[in-house]
Each structure stands twice: as structure tokens, then as C-alpha cells.
N, CA, C and O of each residue as an XYZ file, in Angstrom:
620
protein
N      37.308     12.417     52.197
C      36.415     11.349     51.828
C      37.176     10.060     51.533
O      36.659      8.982     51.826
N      38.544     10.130     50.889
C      38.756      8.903     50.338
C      40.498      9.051     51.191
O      41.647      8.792     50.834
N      39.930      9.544     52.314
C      41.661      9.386     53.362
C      42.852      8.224     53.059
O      44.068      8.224     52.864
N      41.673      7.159     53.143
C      42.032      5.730     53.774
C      43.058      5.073     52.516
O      43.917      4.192     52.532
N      42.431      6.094     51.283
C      43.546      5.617     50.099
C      44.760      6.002     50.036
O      45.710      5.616     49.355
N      44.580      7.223     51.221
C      46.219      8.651     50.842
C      47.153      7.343     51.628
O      46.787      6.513     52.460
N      48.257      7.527     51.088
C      49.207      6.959     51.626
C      50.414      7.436     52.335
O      51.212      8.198     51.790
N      50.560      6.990     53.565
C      51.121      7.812     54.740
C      52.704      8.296     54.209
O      53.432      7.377     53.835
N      53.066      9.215     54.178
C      54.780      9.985     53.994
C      55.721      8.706     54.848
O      55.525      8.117     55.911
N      56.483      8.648     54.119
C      57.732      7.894     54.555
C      59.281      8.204     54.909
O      60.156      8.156     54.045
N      59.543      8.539     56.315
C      60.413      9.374     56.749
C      61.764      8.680     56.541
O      62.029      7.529     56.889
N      62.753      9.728     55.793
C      63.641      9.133     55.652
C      65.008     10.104     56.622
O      65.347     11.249     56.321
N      65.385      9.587     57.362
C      66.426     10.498     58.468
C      68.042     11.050     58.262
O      68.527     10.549     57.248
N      68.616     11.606     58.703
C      70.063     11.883     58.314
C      70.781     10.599     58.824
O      70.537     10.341     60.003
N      71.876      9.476     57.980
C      72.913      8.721     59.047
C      74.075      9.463     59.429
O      74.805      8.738     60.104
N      74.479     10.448     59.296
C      74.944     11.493     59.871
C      74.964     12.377     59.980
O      74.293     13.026     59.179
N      75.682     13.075     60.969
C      76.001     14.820     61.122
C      76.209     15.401     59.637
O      76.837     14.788     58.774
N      75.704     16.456     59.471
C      76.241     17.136     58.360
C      75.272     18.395     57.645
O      74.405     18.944     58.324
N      75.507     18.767     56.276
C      74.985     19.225     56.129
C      74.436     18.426     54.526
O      74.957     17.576     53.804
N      73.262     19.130     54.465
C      72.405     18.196     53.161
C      72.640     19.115     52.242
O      72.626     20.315     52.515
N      72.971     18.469     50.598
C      72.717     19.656     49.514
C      71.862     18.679     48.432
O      71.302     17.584     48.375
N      72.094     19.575     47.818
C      71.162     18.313     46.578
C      71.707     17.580     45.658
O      72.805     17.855     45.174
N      71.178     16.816     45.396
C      71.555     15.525     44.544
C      72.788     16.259     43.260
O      73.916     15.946     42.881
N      72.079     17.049     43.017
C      72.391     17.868     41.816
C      73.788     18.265     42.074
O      74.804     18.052     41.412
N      73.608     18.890     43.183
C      75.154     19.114     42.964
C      76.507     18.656     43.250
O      77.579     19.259     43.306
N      76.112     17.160     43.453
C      77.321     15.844     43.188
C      77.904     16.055     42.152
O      77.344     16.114     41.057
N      79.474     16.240     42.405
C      80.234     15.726     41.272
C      80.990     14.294     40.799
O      82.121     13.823     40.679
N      79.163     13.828     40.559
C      79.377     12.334     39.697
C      78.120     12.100     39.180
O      77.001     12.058     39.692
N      78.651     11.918     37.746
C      76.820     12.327     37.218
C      76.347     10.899     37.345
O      75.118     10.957     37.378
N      76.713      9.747     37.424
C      75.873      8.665     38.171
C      75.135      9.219     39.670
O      74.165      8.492     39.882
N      75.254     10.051     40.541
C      74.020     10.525     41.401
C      73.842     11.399     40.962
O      72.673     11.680     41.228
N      74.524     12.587     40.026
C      73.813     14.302     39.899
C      72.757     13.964     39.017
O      71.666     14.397     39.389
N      72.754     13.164     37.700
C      71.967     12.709     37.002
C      70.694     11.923     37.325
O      69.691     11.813     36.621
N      70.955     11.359     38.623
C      70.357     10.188     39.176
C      70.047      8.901     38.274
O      69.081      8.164     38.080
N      71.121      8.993     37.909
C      70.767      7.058     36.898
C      70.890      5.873     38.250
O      70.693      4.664     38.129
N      71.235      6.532     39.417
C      70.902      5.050     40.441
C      69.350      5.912     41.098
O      68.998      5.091     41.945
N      68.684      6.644     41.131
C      67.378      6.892     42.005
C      68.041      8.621     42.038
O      68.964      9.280     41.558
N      66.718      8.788     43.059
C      66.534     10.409     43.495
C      66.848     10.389     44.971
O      66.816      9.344     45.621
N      67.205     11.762     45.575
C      67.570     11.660     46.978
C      68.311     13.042     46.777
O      68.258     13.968     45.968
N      69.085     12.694     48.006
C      69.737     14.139     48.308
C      71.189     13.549     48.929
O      71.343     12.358     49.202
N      72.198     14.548     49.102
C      73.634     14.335     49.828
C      74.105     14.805     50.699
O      73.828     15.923     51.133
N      75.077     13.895     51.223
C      75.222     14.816     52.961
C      77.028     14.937     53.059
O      77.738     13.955     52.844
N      77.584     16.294     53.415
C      78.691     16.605     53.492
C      78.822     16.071     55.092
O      78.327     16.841     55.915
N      79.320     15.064     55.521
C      79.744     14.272     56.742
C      80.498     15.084     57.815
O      81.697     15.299     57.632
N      79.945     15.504     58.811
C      81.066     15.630     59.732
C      81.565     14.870     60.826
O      82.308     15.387     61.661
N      81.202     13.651     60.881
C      81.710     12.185     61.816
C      81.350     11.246     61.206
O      80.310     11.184     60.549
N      82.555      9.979     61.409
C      82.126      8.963     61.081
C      81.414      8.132     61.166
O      81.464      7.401     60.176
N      80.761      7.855     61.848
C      79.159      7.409     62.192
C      78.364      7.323     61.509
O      77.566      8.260     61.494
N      78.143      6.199     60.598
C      77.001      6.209     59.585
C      75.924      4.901     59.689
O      76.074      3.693     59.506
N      75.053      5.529     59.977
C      73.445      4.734     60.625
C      72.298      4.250     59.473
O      71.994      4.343     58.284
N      71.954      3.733     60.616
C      70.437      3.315     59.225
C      69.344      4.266     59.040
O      68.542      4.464     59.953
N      69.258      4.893     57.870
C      68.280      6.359     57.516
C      66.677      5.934     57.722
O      65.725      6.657     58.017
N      66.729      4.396     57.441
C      65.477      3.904     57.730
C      65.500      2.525     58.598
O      66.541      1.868     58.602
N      64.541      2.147     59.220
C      64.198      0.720     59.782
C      63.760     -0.265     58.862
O      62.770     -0.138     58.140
N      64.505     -1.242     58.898
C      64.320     -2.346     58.020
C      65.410     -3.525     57.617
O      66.136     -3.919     58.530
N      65.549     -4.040     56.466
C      66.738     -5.095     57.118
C      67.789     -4.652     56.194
O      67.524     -3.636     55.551
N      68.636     -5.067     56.048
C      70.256     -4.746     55.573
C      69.785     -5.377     54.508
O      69.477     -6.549     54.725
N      69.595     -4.911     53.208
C      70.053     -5.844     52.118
C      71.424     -6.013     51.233
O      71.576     -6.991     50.501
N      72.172     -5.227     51.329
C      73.132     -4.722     50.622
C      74.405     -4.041     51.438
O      74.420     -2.837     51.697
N      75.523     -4.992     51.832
C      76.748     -3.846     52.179
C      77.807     -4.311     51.000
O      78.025     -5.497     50.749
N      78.327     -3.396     50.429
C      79.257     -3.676     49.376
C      80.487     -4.460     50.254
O      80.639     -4.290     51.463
N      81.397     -5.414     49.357
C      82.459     -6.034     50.466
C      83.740     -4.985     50.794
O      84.574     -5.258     51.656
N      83.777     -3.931     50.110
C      84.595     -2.591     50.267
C      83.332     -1.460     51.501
O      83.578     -0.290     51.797
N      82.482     -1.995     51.833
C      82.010     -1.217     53.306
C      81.404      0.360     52.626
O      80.410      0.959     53.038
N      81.940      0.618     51.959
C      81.399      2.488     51.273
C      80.318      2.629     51.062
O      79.815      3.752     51.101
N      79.422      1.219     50.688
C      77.757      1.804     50.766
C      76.644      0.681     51.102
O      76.857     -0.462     50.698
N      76.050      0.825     51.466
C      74.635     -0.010     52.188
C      73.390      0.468     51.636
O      73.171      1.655     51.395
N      72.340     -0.758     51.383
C      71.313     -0.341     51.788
C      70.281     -0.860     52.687
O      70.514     -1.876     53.343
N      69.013     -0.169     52.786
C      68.111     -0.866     54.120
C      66.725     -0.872     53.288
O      66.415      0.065     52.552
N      65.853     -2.118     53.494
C      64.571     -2.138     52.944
C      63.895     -2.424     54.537
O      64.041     -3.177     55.499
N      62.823     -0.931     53.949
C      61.932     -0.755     55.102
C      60.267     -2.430     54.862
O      60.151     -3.391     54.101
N      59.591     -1.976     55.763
C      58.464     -2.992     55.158
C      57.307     -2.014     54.916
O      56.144     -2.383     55.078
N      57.668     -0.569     54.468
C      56.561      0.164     54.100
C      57.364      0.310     52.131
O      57.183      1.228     51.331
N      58.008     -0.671     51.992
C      58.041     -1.022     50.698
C      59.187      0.448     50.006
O      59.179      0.937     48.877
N      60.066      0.808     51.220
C      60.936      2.109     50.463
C      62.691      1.469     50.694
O      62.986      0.893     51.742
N      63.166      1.565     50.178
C      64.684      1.350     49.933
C      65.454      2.361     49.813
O      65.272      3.172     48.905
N      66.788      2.530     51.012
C      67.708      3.401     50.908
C      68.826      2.775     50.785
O      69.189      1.748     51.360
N      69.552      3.627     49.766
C      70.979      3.532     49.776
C      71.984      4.585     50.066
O      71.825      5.716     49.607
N      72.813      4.340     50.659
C      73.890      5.201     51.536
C      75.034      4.957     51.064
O      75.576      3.999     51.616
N      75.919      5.688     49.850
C      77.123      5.487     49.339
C      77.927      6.881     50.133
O      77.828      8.105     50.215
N      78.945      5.501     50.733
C      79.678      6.903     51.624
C      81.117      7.737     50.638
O      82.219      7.230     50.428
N      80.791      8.664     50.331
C      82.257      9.561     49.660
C      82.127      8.845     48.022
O      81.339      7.930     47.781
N      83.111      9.494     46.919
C      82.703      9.339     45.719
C      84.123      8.856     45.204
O      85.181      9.482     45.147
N      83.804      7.474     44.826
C      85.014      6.607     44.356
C      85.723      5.721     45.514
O      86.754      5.060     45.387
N      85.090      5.834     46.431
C      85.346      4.933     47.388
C      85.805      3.825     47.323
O      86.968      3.608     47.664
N      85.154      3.058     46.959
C      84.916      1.680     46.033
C      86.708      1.392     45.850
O      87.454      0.513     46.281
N      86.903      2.529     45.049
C      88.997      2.217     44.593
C      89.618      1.950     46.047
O      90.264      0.910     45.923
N      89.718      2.384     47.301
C      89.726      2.656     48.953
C      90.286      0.886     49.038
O      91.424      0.571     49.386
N      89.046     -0.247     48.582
C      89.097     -1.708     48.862
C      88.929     -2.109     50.335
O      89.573     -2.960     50.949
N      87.820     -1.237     50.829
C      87.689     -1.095     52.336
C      88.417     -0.229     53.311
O      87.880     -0.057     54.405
N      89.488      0.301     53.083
C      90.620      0.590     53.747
C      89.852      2.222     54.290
O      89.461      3.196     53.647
N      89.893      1.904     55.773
C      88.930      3.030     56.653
C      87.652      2.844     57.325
O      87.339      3.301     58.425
N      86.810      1.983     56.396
C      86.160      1.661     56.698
C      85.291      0.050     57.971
O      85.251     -1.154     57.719
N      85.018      0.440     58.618
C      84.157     -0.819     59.809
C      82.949     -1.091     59.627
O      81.995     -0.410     60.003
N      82.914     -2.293     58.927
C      80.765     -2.562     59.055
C      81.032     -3.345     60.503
O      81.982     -4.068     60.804
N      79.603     -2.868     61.485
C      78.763     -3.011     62.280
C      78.119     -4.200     62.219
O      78.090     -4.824     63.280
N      77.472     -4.805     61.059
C      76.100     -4.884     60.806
C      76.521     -6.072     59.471
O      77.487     -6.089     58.708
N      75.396     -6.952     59.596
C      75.625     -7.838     58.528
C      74.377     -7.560     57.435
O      73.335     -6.972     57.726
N      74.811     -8.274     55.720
C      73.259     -8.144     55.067
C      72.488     -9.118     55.858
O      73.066     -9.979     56.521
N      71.059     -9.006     55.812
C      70.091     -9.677     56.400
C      69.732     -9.101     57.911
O      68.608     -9.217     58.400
N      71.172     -8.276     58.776
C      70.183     -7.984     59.907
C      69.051     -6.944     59.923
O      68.931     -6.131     59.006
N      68.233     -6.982     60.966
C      67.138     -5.933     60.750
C      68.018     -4.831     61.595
O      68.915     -4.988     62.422
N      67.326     -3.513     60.987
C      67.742     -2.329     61.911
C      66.824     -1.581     62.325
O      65.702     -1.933     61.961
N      66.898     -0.356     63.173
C      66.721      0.503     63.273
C      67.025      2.286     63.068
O      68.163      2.755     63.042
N      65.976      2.970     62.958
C      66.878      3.961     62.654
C      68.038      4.526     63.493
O      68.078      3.972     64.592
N      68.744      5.214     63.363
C      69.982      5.509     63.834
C      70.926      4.205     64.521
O      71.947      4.390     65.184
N      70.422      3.068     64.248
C      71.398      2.038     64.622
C      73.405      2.194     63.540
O      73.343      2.657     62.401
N      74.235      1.951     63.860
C      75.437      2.049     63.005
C      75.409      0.780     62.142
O      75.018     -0.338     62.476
N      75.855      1.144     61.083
C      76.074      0.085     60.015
C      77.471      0.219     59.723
O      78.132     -0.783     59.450
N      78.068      1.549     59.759
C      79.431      1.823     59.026
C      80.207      2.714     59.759
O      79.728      3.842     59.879
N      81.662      2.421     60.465
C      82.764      3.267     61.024
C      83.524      3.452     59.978
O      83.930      2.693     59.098
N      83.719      5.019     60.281
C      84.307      5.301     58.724
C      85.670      6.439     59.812
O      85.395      7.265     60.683
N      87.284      5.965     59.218
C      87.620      6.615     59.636
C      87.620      8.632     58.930
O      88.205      8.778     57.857
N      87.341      9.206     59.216
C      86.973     10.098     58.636
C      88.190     11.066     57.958
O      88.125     11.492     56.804
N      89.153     11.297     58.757
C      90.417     11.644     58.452
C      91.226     11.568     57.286
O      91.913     12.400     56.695
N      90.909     10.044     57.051
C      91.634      8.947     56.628
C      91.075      9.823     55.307
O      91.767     10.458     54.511
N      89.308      9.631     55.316
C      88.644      9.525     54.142
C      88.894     11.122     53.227
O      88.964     11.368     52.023
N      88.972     11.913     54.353
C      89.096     13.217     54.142
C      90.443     13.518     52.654
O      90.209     14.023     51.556
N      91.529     13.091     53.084
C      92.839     13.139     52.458
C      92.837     12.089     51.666
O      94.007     11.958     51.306
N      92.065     11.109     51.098
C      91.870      9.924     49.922
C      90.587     10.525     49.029
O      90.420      9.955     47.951
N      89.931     11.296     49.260
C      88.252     11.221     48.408
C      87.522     12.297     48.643
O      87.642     13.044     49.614
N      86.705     12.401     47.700
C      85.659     13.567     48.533
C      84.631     12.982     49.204
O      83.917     12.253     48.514
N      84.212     13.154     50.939
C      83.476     12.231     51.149
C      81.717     13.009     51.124
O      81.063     12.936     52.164
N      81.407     13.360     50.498
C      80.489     14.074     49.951
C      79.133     12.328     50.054
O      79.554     11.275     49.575
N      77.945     12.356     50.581
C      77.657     10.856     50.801
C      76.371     10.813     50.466
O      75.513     11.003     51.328
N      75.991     10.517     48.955
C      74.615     10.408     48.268
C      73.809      9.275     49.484
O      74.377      8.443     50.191
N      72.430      9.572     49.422
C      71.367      8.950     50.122
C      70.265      8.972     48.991
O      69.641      9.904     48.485
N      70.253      7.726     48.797
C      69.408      7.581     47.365
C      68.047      6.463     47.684
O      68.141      5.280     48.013
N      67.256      6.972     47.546
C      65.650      6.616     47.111
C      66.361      5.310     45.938
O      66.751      5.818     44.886
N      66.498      4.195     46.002
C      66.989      3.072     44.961
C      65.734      2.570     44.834
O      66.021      1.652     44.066
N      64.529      2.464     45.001
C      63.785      1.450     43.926
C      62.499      2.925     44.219
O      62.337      3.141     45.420
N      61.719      3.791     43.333
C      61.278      4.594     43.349
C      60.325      3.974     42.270
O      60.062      4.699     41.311
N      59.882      2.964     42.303
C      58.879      2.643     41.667
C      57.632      2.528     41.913
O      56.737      2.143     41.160
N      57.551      3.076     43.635
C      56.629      3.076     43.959
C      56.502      4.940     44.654
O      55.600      5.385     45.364
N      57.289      5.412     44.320
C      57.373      6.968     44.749
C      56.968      8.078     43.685
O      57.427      8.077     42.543
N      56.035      9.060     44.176
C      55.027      9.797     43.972
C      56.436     10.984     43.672
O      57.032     11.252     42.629
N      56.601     11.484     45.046
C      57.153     12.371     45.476
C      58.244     12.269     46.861
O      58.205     11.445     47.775
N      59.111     13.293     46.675
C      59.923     13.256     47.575
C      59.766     14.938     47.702
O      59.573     15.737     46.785
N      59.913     15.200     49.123
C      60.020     16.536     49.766
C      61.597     16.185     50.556
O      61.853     15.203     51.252
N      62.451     17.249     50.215
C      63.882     17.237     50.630
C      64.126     18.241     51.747
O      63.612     19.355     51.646
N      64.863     17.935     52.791
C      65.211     19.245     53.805
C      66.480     19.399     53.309
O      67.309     18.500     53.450
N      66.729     20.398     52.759
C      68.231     20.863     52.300
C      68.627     21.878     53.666
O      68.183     23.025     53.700
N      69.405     21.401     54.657
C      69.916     22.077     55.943
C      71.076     21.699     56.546
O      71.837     20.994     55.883
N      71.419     22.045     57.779
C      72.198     21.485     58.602
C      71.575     20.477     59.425
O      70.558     20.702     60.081
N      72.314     19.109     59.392
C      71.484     18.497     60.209
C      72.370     17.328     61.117
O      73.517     16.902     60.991
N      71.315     17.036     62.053
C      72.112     15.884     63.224
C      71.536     14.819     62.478
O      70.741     14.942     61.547
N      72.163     13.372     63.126
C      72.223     12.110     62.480
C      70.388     12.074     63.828
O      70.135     12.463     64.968
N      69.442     11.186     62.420
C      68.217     11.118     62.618
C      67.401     12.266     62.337
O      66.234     11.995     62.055
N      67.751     13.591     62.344
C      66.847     14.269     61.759
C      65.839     14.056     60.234
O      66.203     13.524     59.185
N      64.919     14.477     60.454
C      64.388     13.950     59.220
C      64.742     14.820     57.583
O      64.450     15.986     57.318
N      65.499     13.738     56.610
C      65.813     14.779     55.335
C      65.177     14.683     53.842
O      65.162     15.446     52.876
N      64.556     13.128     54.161
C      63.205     13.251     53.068
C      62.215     12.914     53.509
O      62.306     12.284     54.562
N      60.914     13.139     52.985
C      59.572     12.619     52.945
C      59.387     12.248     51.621
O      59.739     12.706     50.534
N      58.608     11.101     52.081
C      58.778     10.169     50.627
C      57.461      9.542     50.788
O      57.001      8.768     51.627
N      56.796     10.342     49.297
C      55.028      9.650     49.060
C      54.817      8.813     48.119
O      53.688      8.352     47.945
């Protein structure tokens, strides 16, 4: 009866290969805790890191380790690649992509040498729901997954 009010799920995709676990079990309680948002994490297996959603770049840190993208269905992702990165000062990392351009999903934002990152950090890579002020719910695929598969739904 009142369809027209439900509001459509908002797909949020893998930016890379890997496998997904949960938020929770980051070791950094700024994401296990979620004091930046809710989401889930992806253990990387290539460097290749894409846009999880369509929308424009608002955010690449000037050290390259994390981005985010605002869709125009009003949802915001952030993609912090590996934990402590940030100390790195770019070093490994290639942005693609400037703040302000628009993307698409699976477009690249970030070459990450992976190797590199492997033997400096754990690259363990929170995908965080950042402004959830308008989020109901999130449904998580905790799996193995290819870059674009879908790993949240977000109401």
C-alpha cells in the first residue's frame, strides 16, 4: 500500500579482490568500534582499488591510503586502504582520480603497490558507511569476493 515510501537498497560493491570479514574484527578500534561509521573489511588480494559506489570523489587523503565517494542517492563511502597507512606518507601508493571527479563503480581511484604494502602494514581495508545518518540498516556479504561484487545493502 504505501510502496512508494519504501526506500530503494543502496548497493554498495567490493573495490577489490578479496575476501570480506567484519568490521569487528579490525585490529583498530577506531573501525572495530566504529567511531568513523559501520561497514565491513576487505583482506586485498591486488592492488586495484575502485569506486564501491558511483558518485563524485570527495575526499583523497594527500598520503593516497583512503578515499571517499558521495553517491546522489545521498550514501557516502569511505575506503581506508591497510591500517596506519597514513605513517607510509604516500609511499606505494598511485591516485588515478582527483577530489571532485565523478565516478563510476569499479572505475580506479588508487594503485597500491601491494608487495610493498604487504611487508610495511597490515593491509586489511575498512569500507565504511561515513555519514549513516540517513541509514536504517545495512545487510553485509561476509565472503570471498571479486572487485564489484555486491558487499553491502544499505537502507
Amino acid at each position: 500500500m504505501f510502496g512508494f515510501l519504501k526506500r530503494k537498497m543502496r548497493e554498495v560493491k567490493a573495490p577489490v579482490d578479496g575476501e570480506i570479514v567484519s568490521l569487528e574484527s579490525v585490529n583498530d578500534e577506531v573501525f572495530s568500534k566504529k567511531l568513523v561509521g559501520d561497514g565491513v573489511a576487505i583482506k586485498p588480494v591486488t592492488g586495484l582499488f575502485t569506486a564501491p559506489i558511483s558518485g563524485k570523489v570527495t575526499k583523497i587523503f594527500s598520503t593516497n591510503h583512503a578515499y571517499s565517494i558521495k553517491s546522489d542517492k545521498d550514501l557516502e563511502v569511505m575506503v581506508h586502504i591497510g591500517l596506519d597507512t597514513v605513517e607510509l606518507n604516500g609511499a606505494g601508493f598511485e591516485r588515478l582520480v582527483n577530489e571532485g571527479d565523478v565516478v563510476t563503480v569499479g572505475d580506479v581511484i588508487i594503485k597500491v603497490d601491494m608487495e610493498a604494502l604487504r611487508q610495511a602494514k597490515d593491509t586489511i581495508t575498512p569500507i565504511i558507511i561515513s555519514d549513516s545518518s540517513d541509514v536504517k540498516s545495512i545487510e553485509k556479504n561476509l565472503n570471498i569476493v571479486k572487485t564489484g561484487d555486491v558487499i553491502m545493502e544499505v537502507n
